[in-house]
C-alpha positions as a Python dict, from the first residue, in 0.01 Angstrom:
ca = {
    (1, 'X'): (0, 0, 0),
    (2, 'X'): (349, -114, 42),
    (3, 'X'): (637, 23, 163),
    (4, 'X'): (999, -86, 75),
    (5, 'X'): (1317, -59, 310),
    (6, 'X'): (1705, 15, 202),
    (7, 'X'): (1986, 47, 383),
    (8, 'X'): (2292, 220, 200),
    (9, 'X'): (2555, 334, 395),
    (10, 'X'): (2452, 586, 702),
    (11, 'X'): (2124, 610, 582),
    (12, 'X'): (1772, 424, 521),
    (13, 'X'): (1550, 528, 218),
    (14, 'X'): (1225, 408, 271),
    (15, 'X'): (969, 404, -73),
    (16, 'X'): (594, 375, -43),
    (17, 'X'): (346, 336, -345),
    (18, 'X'): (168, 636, -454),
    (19, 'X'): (-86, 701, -183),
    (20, 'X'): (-469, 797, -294),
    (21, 'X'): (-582, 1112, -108),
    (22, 'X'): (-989, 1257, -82),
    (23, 'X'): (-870, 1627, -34),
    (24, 'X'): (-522, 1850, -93),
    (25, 'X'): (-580, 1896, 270),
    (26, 'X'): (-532, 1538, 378),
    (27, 'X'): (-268, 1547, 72),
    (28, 'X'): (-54, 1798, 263),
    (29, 'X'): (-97, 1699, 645),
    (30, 'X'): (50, 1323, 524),
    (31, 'X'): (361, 1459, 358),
    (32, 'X'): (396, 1716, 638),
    (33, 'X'): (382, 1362, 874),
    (34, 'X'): (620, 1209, 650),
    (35, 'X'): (895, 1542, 601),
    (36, 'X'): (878, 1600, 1014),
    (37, 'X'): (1009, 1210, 1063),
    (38, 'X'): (1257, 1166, 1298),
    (39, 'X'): (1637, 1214, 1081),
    (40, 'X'): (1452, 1288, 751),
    (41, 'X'): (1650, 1406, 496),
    (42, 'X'): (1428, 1405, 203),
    (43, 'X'): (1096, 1310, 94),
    (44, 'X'): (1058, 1281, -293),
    (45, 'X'): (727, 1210, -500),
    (46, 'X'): (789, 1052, -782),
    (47, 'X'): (524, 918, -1002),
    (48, 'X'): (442, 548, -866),
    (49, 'X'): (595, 603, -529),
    (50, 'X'): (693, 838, -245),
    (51, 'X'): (1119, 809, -132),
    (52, 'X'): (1176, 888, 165),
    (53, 'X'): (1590, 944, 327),
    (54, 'X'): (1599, 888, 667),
    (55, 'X'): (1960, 888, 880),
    (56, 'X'): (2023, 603, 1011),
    (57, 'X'): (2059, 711, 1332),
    (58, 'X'): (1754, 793, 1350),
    (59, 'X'): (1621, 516, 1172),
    (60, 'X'): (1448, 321, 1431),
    (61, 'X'): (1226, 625, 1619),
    (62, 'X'): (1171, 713, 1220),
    (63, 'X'): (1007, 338, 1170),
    (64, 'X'): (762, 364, 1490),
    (65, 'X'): (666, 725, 1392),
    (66, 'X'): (651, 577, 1005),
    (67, 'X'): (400, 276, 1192),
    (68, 'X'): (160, 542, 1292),
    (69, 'X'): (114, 711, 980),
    (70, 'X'): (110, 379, 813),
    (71, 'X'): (-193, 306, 1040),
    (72, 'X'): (-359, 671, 959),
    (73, 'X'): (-387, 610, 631),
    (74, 'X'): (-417, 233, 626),
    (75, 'X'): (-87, 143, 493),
    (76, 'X'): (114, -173, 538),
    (77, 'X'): (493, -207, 501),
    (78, 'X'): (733, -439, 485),
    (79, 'X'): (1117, -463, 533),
    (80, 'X'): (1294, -594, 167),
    (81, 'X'): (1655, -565, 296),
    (82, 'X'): (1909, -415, 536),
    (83, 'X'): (1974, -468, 898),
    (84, 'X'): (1748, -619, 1146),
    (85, 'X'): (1652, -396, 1465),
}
């Protein structure tokens, strides 16, 4: 799956494709993962994807914390735009 990064302003929203789950308990542990990120402020499902606001602050601990659940649940992401850590 892919992940896509934006920068606006003070924040970073971060959008992942839909994941595919094998139980609603593995369903709810990966958007508990994702809603306890460092500086989330909101985690939306939407259809095709999963948005995710992150402060920017916080936006660098959020990315290695976002690496490990990426690695859980075999995802891959990649940075489309903003600024370079």
């Amino acid at each position: 799956m892919k992940l896509a990064l934006v920068e606006e302003g003070s924040v970073l929203n971060i959008e992942l494709s839909a994941p595919v789950f094998r139980c609603r308990e593995e369903e709810a542990i990966f958007y508990e993962r994702l809603s306890a990120l460092a500086g989330c402020e909101k985690v939306v499902v939407c259809t095709q994807c999963v948005a995710v606001t992150i402060g920017d602050d916080c936006a660098a601990r959020a990315l290695d914390e976002l690496g490990e659940i990426c690695a859980i649940w075999n995802l891959s992401f990649e940075r489309v735009s903003g600024r370079e850590d």
